[in-house]
N, C-alpha and C positions, 0 to 999 in steps of 0.2 A: 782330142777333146772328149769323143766318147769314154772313154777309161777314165777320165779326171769326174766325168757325172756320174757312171756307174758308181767310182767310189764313194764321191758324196749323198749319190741315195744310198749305200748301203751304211755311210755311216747315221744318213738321218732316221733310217728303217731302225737300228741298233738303236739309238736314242730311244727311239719312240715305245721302241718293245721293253726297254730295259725303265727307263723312266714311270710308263706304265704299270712294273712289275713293283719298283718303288714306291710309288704311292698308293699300291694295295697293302704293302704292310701297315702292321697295327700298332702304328710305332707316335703316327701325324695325332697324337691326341691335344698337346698342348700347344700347338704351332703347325701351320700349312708348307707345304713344302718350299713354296714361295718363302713364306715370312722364316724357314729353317737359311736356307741359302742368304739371305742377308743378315741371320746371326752369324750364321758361318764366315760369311766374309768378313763381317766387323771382327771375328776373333782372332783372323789373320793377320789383322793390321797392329804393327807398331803402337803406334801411334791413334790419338781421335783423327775422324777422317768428315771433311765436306762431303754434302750430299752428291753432289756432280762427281769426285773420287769414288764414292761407293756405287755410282748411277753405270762407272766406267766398266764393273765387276759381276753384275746382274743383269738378270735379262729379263728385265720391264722398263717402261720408257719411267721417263722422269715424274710425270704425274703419279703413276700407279706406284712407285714409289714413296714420293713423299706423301701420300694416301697408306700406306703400309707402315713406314716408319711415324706415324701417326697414330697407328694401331697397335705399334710394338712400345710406343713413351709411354702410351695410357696404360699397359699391360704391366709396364714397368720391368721390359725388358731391354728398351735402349734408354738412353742420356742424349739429352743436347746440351752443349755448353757454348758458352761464347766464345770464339776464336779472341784469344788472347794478342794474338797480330794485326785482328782487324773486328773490331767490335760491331760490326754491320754482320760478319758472318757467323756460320754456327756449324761445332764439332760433333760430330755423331759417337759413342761408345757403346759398347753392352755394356749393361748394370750384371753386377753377380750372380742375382735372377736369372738375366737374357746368358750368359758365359755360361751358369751351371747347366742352365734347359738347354744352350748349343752346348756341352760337353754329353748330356746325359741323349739326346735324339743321337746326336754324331756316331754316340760308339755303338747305337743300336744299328745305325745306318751304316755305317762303316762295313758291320756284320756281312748287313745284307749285301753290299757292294762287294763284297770277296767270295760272298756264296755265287751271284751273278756271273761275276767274270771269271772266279777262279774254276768253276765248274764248268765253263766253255771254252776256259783257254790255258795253252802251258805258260808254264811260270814264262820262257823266252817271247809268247804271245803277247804276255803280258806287260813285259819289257817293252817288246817292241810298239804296242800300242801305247804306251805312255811316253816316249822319245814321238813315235808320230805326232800325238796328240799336241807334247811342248812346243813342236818344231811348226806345227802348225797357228798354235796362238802368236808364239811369238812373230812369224811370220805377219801377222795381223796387228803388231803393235803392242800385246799383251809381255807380260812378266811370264820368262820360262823356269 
């Protein structure tokens, strides 16, 4: 049991220091790291997605959400539309707006993401932390 917590604080230590080094860049001009991460996600998807499917993919609860995605329609970065299957519900997308500002943040962010890790870890570290990393979403229910 001890080994299993060590890892998980050193992985929450790792978050915290790396997350924090992210949000010092000068990158968050147009969008919050928050409201970047659920562009990102909408640009992942297929398909328009329900708020509850995107709610599954970000880490705010459901209010803090549809308070964001509220602030990303008026920005004229996301789209709602009516779910064509069931007219009571509603489809979330990025507009070409919300796609170009997540392509144009992503690949400054990306940058930084590989200056991050690839300066602390060998390219096999970095294998191997992305296999842990799957194995442990999916572990939880998540797409690996």
């Amino acid at each position: 049991m001890a080994l299993a917590n060590n890892a998980w604080e050193a992985l929450m230590s790792a978050y915290a220091v790396l997350m924090k080094q992210f949000a010092a860049e000068a990158i968050w001009r147009d969008v919050s790291m928050r409201e970047y991460d659920v562009l990102y996600t909408l640009s992942k998807c297929d398909d328009p997605v329900r708020i509850g499917e995107l709610n599954r993919h970000v880490l705010l609860s459901q209010p803090a959400l549809s308070r964001m995605v509220d602030r990303l329609v008026a920005r004229g970065f996301v789209a709602r539309d009516t779910d064509p299957a069931d007219g009571r519900g509603v489809l979330l997308r990025l507009t070409e707006a919300g796609a170009r500002t997540q392509r144009e943040i992503g690949r400054q962010h990306a940058r930084g993401v590989a200056r991050a890790v690839a300066g602390r870890l060998t390219p096999e570290e970095i294998a191997q932390l992305e296999s842990i990393g799957r194995k442990l979403a999916a572990q939880n229910g998540e797409d690996s």
